[in-house]
N, C-alpha and C positions, 0 to 999 in steps of 0.2 A: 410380178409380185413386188409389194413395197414391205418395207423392214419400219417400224414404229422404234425412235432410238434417242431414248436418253444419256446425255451426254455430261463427265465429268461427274458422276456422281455423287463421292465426298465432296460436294462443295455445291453445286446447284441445287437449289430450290424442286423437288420432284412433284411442280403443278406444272410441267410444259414439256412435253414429247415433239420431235424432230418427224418428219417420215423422208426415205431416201430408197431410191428402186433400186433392185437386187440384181445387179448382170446376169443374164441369163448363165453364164459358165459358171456362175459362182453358190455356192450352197450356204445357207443362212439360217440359225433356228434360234427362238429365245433364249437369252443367253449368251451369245454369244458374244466377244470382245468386237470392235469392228473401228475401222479408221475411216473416217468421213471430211470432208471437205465441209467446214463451218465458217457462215456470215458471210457477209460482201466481201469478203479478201479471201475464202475459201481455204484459210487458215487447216491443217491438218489437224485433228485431234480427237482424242478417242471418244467410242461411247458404249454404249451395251444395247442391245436388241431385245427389246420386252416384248413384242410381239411381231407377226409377218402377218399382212392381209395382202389381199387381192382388190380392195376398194383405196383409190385415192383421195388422198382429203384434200387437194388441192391442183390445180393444173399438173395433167401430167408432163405438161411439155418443158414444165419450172421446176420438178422436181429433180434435186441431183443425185448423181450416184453412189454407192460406197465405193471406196476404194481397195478397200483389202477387209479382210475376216482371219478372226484368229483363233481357228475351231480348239487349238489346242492349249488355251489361256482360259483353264479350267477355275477360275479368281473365285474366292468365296462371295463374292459378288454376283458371280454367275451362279453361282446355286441360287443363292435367295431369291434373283430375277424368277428364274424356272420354279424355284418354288411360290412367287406371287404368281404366275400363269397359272400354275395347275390349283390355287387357292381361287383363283378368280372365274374359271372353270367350274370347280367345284360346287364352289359357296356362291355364285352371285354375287360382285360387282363391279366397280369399271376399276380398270389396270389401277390408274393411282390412286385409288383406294388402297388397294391390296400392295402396293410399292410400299406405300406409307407406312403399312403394317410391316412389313419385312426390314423395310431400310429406311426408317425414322427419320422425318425430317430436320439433319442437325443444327441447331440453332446455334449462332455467334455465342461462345462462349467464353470467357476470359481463361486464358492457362495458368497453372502457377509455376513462377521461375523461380529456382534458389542459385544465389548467388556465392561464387566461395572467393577468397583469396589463398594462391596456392604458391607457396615458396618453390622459387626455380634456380637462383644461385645461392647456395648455402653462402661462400664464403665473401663473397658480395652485402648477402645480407646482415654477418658477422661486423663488416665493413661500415656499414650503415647504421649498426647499433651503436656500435663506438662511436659515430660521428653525434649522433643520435644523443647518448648521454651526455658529450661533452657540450651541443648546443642546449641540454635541457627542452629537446624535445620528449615531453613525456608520452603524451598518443603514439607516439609513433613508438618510444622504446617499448608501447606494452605491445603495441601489434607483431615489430619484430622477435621481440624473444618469446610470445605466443605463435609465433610462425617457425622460430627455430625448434621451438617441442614439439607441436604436433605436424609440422608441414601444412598444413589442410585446416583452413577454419572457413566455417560459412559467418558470412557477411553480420548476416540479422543476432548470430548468436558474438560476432565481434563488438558488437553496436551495441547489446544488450549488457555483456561482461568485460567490455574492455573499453565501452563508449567510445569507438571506434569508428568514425566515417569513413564515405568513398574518399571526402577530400584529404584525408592523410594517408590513403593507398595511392593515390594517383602518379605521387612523383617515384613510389617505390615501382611502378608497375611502366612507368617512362624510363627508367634505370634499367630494367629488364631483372629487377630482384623477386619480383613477383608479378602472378599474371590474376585476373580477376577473370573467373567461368564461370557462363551462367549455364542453368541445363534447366528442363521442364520436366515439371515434378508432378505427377498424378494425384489426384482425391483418392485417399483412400479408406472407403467404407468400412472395413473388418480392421478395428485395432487390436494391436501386439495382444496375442495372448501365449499362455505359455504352451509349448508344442509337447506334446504325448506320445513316446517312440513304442510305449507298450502296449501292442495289439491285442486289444478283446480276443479270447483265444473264443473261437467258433462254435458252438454246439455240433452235432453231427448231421443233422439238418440242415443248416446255414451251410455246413461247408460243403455238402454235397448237389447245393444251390448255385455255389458262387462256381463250384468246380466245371459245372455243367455248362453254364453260361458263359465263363472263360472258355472252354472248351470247343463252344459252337462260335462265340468271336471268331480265335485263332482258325479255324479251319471253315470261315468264311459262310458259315450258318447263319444269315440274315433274317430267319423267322424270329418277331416278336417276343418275348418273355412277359408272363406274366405270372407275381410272385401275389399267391393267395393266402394272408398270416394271420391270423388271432392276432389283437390288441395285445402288445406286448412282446410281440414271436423275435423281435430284431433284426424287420426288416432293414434298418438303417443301416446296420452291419454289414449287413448282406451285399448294399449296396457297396458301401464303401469298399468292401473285397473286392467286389467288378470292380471299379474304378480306379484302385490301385491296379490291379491287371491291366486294364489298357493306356493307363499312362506309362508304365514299364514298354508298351507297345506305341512311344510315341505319337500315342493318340490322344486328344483333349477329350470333356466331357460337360455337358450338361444338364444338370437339375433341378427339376423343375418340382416347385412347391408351392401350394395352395399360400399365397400373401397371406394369407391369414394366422399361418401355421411358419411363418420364417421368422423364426425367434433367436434371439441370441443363445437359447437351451441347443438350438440346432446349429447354426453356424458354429461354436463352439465345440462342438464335435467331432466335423469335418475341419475347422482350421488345429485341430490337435492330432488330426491323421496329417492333413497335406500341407499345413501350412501358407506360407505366403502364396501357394500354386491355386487358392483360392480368390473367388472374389463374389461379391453379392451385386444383384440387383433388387430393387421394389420402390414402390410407388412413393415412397416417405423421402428416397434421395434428391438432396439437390441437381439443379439440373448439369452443374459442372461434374456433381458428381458419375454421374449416369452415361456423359459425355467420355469421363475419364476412364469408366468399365468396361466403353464399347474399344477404346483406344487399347486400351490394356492388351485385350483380348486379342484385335487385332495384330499387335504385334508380336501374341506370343508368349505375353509378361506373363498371362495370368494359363491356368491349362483346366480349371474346374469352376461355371461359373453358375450359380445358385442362384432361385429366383421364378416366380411367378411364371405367368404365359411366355408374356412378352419377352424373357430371358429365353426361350425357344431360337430365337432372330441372332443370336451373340455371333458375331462374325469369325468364330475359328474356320481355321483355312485347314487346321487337321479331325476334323471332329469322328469322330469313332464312337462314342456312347449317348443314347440320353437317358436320363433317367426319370419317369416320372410318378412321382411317392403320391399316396393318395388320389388314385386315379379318379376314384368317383365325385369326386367333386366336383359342383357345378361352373366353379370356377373357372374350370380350364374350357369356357364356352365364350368366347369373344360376344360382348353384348353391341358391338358397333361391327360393321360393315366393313367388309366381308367376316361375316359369323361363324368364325371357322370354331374346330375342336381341336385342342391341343394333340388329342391323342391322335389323330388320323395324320393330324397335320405333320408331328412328330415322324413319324412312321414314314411320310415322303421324304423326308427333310435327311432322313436314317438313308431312304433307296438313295437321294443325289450324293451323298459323302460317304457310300460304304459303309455305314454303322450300321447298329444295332438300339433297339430301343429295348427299357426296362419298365414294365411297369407293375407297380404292388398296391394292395389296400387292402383293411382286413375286412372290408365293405363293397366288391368290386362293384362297379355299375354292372347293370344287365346286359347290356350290348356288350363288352368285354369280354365276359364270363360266358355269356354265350359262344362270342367267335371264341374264346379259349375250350369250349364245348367242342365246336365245330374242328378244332385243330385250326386253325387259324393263326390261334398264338399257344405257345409252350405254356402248359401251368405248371405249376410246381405248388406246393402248397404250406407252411409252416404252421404247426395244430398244438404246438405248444411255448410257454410261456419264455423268455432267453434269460430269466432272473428264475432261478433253483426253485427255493422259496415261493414263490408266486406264483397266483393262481389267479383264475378268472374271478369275478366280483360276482355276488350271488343277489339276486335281482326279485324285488316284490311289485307287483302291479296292485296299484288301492283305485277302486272302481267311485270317482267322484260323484257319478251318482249317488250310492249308498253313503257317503258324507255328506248330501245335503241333505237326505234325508232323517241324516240322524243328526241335523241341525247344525253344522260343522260348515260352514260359509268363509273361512278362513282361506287364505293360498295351500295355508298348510294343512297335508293327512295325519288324521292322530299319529300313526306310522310314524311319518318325517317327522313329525314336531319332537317325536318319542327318541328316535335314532338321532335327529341333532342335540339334542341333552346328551344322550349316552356323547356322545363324541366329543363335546366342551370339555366335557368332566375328564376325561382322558388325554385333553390335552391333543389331539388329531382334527385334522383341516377337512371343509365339508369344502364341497362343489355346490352349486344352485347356478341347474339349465335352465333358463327362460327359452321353449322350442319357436322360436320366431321364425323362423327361416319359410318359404311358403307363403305367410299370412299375405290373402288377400281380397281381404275383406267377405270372407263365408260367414252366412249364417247357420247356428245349431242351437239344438234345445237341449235345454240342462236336466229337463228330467229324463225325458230319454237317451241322451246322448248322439240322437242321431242330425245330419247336418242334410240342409236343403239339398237336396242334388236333382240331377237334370237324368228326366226320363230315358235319355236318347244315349248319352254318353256317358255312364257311370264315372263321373266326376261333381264336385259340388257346384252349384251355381255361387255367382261372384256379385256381390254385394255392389251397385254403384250410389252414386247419391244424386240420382234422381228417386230412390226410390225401388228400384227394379232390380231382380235378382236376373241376371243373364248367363251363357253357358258359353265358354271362348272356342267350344270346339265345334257349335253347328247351329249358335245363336238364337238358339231358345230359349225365352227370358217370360218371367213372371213378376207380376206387384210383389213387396215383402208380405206374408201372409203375418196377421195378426195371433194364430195359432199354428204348434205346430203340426202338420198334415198327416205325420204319422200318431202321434199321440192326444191331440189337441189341447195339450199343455198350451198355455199363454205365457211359460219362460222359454220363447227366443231372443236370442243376439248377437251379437259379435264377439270376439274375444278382446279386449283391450287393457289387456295387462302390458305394461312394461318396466324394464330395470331399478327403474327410479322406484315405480312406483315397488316393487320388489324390495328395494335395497330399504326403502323407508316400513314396509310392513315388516320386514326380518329383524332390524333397529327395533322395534316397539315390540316385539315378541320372544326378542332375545339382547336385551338391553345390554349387556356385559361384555358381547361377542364383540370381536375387533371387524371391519367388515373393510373389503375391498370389489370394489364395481370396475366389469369392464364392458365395456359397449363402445358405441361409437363417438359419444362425447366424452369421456375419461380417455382415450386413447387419439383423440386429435393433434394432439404435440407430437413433433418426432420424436423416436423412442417412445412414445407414449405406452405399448405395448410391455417394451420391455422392461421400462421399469416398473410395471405392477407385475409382472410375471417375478421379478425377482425378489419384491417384495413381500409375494407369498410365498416365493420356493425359501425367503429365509427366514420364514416362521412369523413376521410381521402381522400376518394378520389369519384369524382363522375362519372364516369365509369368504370364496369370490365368487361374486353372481355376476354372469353376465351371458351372452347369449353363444352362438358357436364357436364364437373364436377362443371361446375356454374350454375347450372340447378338442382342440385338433392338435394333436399330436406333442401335449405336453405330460411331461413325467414329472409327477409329485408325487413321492413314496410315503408324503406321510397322510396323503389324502386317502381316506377311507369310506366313504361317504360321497353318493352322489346323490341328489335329487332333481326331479325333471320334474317342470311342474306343471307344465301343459302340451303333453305330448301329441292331442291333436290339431292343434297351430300350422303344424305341417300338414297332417294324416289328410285334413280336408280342403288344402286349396285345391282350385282347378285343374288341374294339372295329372293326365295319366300316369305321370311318374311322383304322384304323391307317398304312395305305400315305399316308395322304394326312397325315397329323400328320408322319410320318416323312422325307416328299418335304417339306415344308415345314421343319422344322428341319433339315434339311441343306442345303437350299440358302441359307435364312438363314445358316445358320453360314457355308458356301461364302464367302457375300459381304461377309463380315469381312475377307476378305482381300485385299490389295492393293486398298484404296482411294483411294490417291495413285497418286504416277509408279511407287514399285515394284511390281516383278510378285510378283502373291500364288500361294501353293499349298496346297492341301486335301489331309489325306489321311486319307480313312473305313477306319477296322478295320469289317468286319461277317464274321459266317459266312454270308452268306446276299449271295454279292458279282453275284449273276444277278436280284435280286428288281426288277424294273422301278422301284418306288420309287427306291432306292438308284442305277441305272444312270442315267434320267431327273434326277436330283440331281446326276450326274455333270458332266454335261451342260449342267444348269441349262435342261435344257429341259420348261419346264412345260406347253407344247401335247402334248406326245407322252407325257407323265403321263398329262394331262386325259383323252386317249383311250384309254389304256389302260384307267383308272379309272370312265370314266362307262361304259364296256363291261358292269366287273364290276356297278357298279351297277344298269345297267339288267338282267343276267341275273340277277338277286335281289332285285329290285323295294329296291333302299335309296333313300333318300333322295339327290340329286333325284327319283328315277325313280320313288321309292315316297314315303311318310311314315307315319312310325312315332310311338308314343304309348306314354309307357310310365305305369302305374298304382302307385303306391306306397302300398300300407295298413301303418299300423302301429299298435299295439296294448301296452299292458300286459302283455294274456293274446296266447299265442300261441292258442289254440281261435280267438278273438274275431276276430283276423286272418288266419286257415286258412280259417275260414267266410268272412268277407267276402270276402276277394277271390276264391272261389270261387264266390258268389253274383254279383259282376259280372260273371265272365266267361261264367258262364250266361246274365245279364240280356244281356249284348251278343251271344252267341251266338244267344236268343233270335228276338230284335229286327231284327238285323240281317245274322244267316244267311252265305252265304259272300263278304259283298261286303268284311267287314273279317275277316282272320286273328286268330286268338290265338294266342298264341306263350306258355305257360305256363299254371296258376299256379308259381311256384318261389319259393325264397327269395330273399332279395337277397343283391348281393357279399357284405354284411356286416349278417350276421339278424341281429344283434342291438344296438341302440344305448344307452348309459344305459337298461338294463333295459325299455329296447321292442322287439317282436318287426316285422319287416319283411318285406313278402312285396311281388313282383310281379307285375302282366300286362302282356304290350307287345301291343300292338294295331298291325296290319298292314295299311294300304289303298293304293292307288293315288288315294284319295280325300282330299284334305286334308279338305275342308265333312264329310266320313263322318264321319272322326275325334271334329272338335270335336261333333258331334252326339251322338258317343258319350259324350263326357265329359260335356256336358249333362245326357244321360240319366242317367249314373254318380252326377252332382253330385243330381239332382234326388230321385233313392231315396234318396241318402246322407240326405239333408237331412229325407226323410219318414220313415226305419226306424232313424238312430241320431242322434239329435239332443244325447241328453246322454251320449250313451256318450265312452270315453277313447279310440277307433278315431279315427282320422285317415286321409283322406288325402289327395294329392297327385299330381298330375300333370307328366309333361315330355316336348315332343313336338321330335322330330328333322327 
C-alpha cells in the first residue's frame, strides 16, 4: 500500500502530492500526521496523508518509506483532510480539488505590525529628561514625559501627536530606557460596536427549543436539529441561546449565512451578544483580510465565526456547533467542483469534531423536511411571531391576465398602484420584488398565462438563441412556435423586465417617491450592501427595488407593503424544483412585511394565480406546499424520492466530447442495466464555454450508493483511457 502525502501544509502550494509506501507493521488512513524523509538529503519533515491506494505512480523500487505515523495528532488539519476524502468520494472530483476547497490555497500576504515604544527604567528615564531640557532637546523631551505618563505609546500614534521618530528613540532604547516592540496585528472586519449585556428574554417556544438542543448537546445526542419558524418566529434567538450554551462548553461555533443575507443588521446582533468572540467572513473581504480570519480562528482569538459556505472550512480545532440559518437556499450548493451541499457537508464535518449541526428556515427545502419527516433530523417548529404585536402580512394575488385585459399593460396592478398611494400618504416604506432568481430564458403566453413546457418532463422548455426551445432533463427540443400551442394566442415571449428598468418605471409613476435600487450594480463597492440597507432602515428613502437580496432576512418595521411583480420568473424555469424556489421566495418576500405593530400586505402579480406554489405562499402555508410537492416528487421519482447525477464532459474538440460522454453512458448502461436511468446524451444549457464544447448525462436512480458507484466507475475509465487528454469531467448530484 502507498500513502498519497502532502507536506507542510500552511505554507506549500496544494497543486503537488508526495506518494511514500506504508510498512507493512504500520497502519495509515487519511488524515493522518506522518513523518517522512524529504528531497535528496531526505530531510525529516512532516505531512498529512490525503489518501492510501494500492497503484504506484512511480517506480516501486524509488519509492521511499514513511517513517513514523501519528495516529493520535488529531490536528484540525486532519479533520478537513478526511473531510476533503469523504467530499471527493461523495461529490465527484480529484483530491486537490476538493483540498482546495477545504484548505484554501494561502497566498503571500503582507501582515500588519504595530510598533510601540515602551518605558523600562522610570528613573533613568526621569534622568534623561532633565538632560533632555537642559540640551533643549525638544523631540525627545515630548517622547520622554509622554513615556513617563502613559508608559506604553505606539510608534504611528508618537509620530502623528508628538512628531516623534525612530531616530530620537534609538539612543533612548541603546541607554536601555526604553525598549521598541513590534507584534502583528490582525485585519479586523467587525468594528467596535457597542456590546448589549441585556438578553431578549425568550418566548416559551424559543426556550424550550434552545432547552432541548442544549440538552441533547450535553448528553452527546449527535442527531441533527432542525428548527421550522414563521418569518418572524426569532429564529436568531434561538440560535444565539445554543451558541452561548456551548461556548460556556468550551466549544467554538460556526454560522453559516446565505452572503446575501450577511448584513451589518445581522452581525450587529451577534457582536452585541459575544462580542469580540466573533468574526466574519464573505466574498467583499480583502484578501489580508480573510487571511487574518482563518489565523484568528486558528489560534483561538476568535470562538463564533459567521459567514457564507466557504466559512463551513474555519479551522477551529474545538468546534462543537454549526449552525445553518436559511437552509433552503440555493446558495449553500458549491457551483465549482467538487459540488458539494453545505448541509450534508456540514453534518460530516459535525461527525469528525463531535458536534452537532443546527439548521432553521421558515421555508425548509424538501429534502430536509422530508428527512426531518423521516426522523432523520429533530424538528422543532416555531408558528408564531417573537414581536407581541405582529402578525403575518395578509396577502392578495391580482391574475395579470385579467389586467391586460382590462387594458392595464403597466408593471403595475391597479391593487399595487392603489396600495403604494395609500402607503406615501402615510408616510410607510414599500418593498418591490423583481422574482429573477430561476430566469432562464422560458417562453409563456400572456393571454393564457401558461408557459412552453416539455411533454416528457413537466418542466418548461428553455429558450436558446438559435432559436429552439430545448428541455435540460431528456433533450427534447422544438422551433419557438409563432402561437401559443395551448391557446393560439400570438402573444408569446420571454420575460425581460429588470431593476433599472423597474426603478425608472416606479420614478415616472410615482414622481415624489424617494427611491433606492439594490441589485448587483448598486451594490458592487464594498459595503455596497450595507449602506443602502441602512439607508432605508433610516427612513432615507421610501422605496427599495431590487431583486432577492431584499428579501432575505431583513427587518424593517416600518415596511408595510410588499409587492412581487413577476412571480412567475421563477415558477417556470427548467428546473423540477421550480414550484419550490418559487413558494420560498414568496413567502420570504411575504414576511417583509409588517414586522413590528403595523399590519403588513403582499400583493403577488402572476399569470398563473391557481399554481399551488403561489396559493400555498398565499397562505404562508408550507405543510400544504410540502404535500402537494413531495406528491409530484414522488410520481417522477425526483429527488427526495429519487436521486439524480448529472455528468458534465468538456472538451476543446466537440468530436472528443460527443464520443465521451457517449461512451459513459454505454459504460453505465452496460454495467448497471435498468437499475439507474439515462436521461441523455445532449448538450448543456450553454454548449459552449471559452471555446469548450459541454455535453451531459443525468443519471436516474432511487439508489443514492448506485449512483456514487457509478461515478466511481465513470472516474475510474476516465483515469485509465484519457489521462493526458484536454476532455474533463465533472460531476453534480441532486
Amino acid at each position: 500500500m502507498y500513502a498519497n502525502v502532502i507536506v507542510d501544509i500552511t505554507h506549500e502550494q496544494l497543486d503537488r502530492v508526495f506518494q511514500y509506501l506504508i510498512p507493512a507493521s504500520m497502519h495509515v488512513e487519511a488524515g493522518n500526521q506522518v513523518l517522512v524523509p524529504f528531497g535528496r538529503r531526505n530531510r525529516k519533515i512532516r505531512g498529512y496523508v490525503i489518501e492510501c491506494t494500492d497503484e504506484a505512480q512511480w517506480d516501486p523500487n524509488k519509492i521511499k518509506e514513511i517513517l513514523e505515523v501519528f495516529p493520535s495528532s488529531m490536528t484540525v488539519e486532519t479533520q478537513l483532510i478526511q473531510l476533503a476524502a469523504w467530499m471527493k468520494h461523495r461529490y465527484g472530483a480529484t483530491m486537490i480539488q476538493a483540498l482546495k476547497t477545504v484548505l484554501p490555497v494561502q497566498r503571500t500576504v503582507k501582515q500588519i505590525e504595530k510598533k510601540y515604544y515602551i518605558l523600562k527604567e522610570e528613573q533613568a528615564a526621569q534622568a534623561a529628561l532633565e538632560e533632555a531640557k537642559r540640551k533643549k532637546w525638544k523631540a525627545r523631551i515630548r517622547l520622554l514625559e509622554a513615556l513617563l505618563e502613559t508608559k506604553v505609546i505606539p510608534t504611528d500614534l508618537a509620530l502623528q501627536r508628538l512628531q516623534v521618530t525612530g531616530v530620537v528613540a534609538k539612543p533612548l532604547e541603546a541607554k536601555g530606557i526604553l525598549s521598541i516592540v513590534t507584534e502583528t496585528a490582525y485585519r479586523n472586519p467587525v468594528h467596535s460596536m457597542t456590546l448589549n449585556h441585556n438578553t431578549i428574554q425568550l418566548n416559551d417556544q424559543q426556550e424550550q427549543i434552545v432547552h432541548s438542543i442544549c440538552n441533547a448537546f450535553d448528553s452527546g445526542n449527535r442527531i441533527p436539529s432542525y428548527i421550522y419558524g414563521i418569518t418572524g418566529s426569532g429564529k436568531t434567538e434561538v440560535y444565539m441561546g445554543i451558541i452561548e450554551h456551548v461556548l460556556k462548553k468550551n466549544r467554538q461555533t460556526i454560522v453559516l449565512i446565505p452572503e446575501i443575507a450577511l448584513t451589518y443588521q445581522m452581525v450587529m446582533r451577534f457582536y452585541q451578544r459575544f462580542g469580540n468572540q466573533i468574526s466574519i467572513m464573505n466574498s467583499r473581504l480583502s484578501a489580508g483580510e480573510k487571511f487574518d480570519q482563518m489565523e484568528r480562528a486558528r489560534k483561538g482569538e476568535v470562538n463564533v465565526m459567521i459567514g457564507p459556505r466557504s466559512a463551513l472550512f474555519t479551522p477551529f480545532q474545538k468546534l462543537g456547533l454549526i449552525i445553518i440559518d436559511e437552509e433552503h437556499e440555493a446558495a449553500y450548493k458549491s457551483e465549482y467542483s467538487p459540488k458539494y451541499h453545505a448541509r450534508e457537508t456540514a453534518i460530516e464535518r459535525a461527525r469528525l469534531c463531535d458536534g452537532i449541526v443546527v439548521m432553521g428556515s421558515a421555508t425548509p427545502s424538501i429534502e430536509a423536511y422530508y428527512r426531518a419527516q423521516q426522523g432523520v433530523y429533530r424538528l422543532y417548529q416555531l408558528n408564531k411571531r417573537a414581536v407581541n404585536q405582529s402578525r403575518l402580512a395578509d396577502v392578495s394575488i391580482v391574475d395579470l391576465r385579467e389586467e391586460l385585459k382590462l387594458g392595464n399593460r403597466s408593471i403595475f396592478s391597479r391593487e399595487l398602484t392603489q396600495r403604494m398611494e395609500q402607503c406615501l400618504e402615510k408616510k410607510e416604506q414599500i418593498l418591490l420584488f423583481l422574482n429573477r432568481r430561476g430566469y432562464s430564458g422560458f417562453i409563456s403566453c400572456r393571454s393564457c398565462g401558461k408557459p412552453i413546457g416539455c411533454p416528457h418532463c413537466d418542466v418548461s422548455l428553455t429558450a436558446h438563441k438559435n432559436g429552439w426551445l430545448v428541455c435540460h432533463y431528456c433533450g427534447y427540443s422544438i422551433p419557438i412556435p409563432a402561437k401559443c400551442p395551448s391557446c393560439g394566442s400570438a402573444y408569446i415571449a420571454g420575460f425581460g423586465l429588470g431593476t433599472q428598468k423597474v426603478e425608472a418605471l416606479t420614478a415616472q409613476q410615482f414622481p415624489k417617491a424617494r427611491l433606492l435600487r439594490m441589485d448587483l450594480d448598486t451594490t458592487s463597492k464594498k459595503n455596497g450592501h450595507q449602506e443602502i440597507l441602512e439607508q432605508f432602515a433610516a427612513g432615507e428613502a421610501d422605496i427599495l427595488i431590487g431583486t432577492q437580496m431584499i428579501v432575505k432576512g431583513h427587518d424593517f418595521p416600518n415596511v408595510t407593503l410588499v409587492g412581487i411583480l413577476a412571480a412567475d420568473m421563477s415558477l417556470y424555469a427548467g428546473d423540477y424544483r421550480s414550484a419550490e424556489r418559487t413558494f420560498q421566495l414568496l413567502t420570504q418576500a411575504a414576511g417583509r412585511a409588517g414586522r413590528g405593530e403595523k399590519k403588513g400586505h403582499v400583493v403577488i402579480q402572476t399569470y398563473s394565480p391557481d399554481n399551488y406554489s403561489i396559493l400555498a405562499a398565499k397562505d404562508q402555508n408550507y405543510e400544504w406546499f410540502y404535500d402537494q410537492e413531495i406528491l409530484y416528487r414522488t410520481m417522477l421519482h425526483y429527488p427526495p424520492k429519487g436521486y439524480m447525477a448529472e455528468l458534465l464532459v468538456t472538451s476543446d474538440e466537440e468530436n472528443e466530447a460527443e464520443n465521451a460522454i457517449h461512451c459513459y453512458a454505454a459504460l453505465i448502461q452496460n454495467e448497471y442495466n435498468d437499475t439507474i436511468k439515462i436521461i441523455g446524451p445532449a448538450n448543456a444549457s450553454v454548449g459552449k464555454i471559452k471555446d469548450r464544447y459541454r455535453k451531459v448525462l443525468y443519471l436516474k436512480s432511487t439508489n443514492e450508493i448506485l449512483l456514487i458507484q457509478a461515478k466511481d466507475r465513470i472516474e475510474q475509465y476516465y483515469h485509465k483511457t484519457v489521462p493526458n487528454s484536454k476532455l474533463r469531467i465533472q460531476f453534480d448530484f441532486y
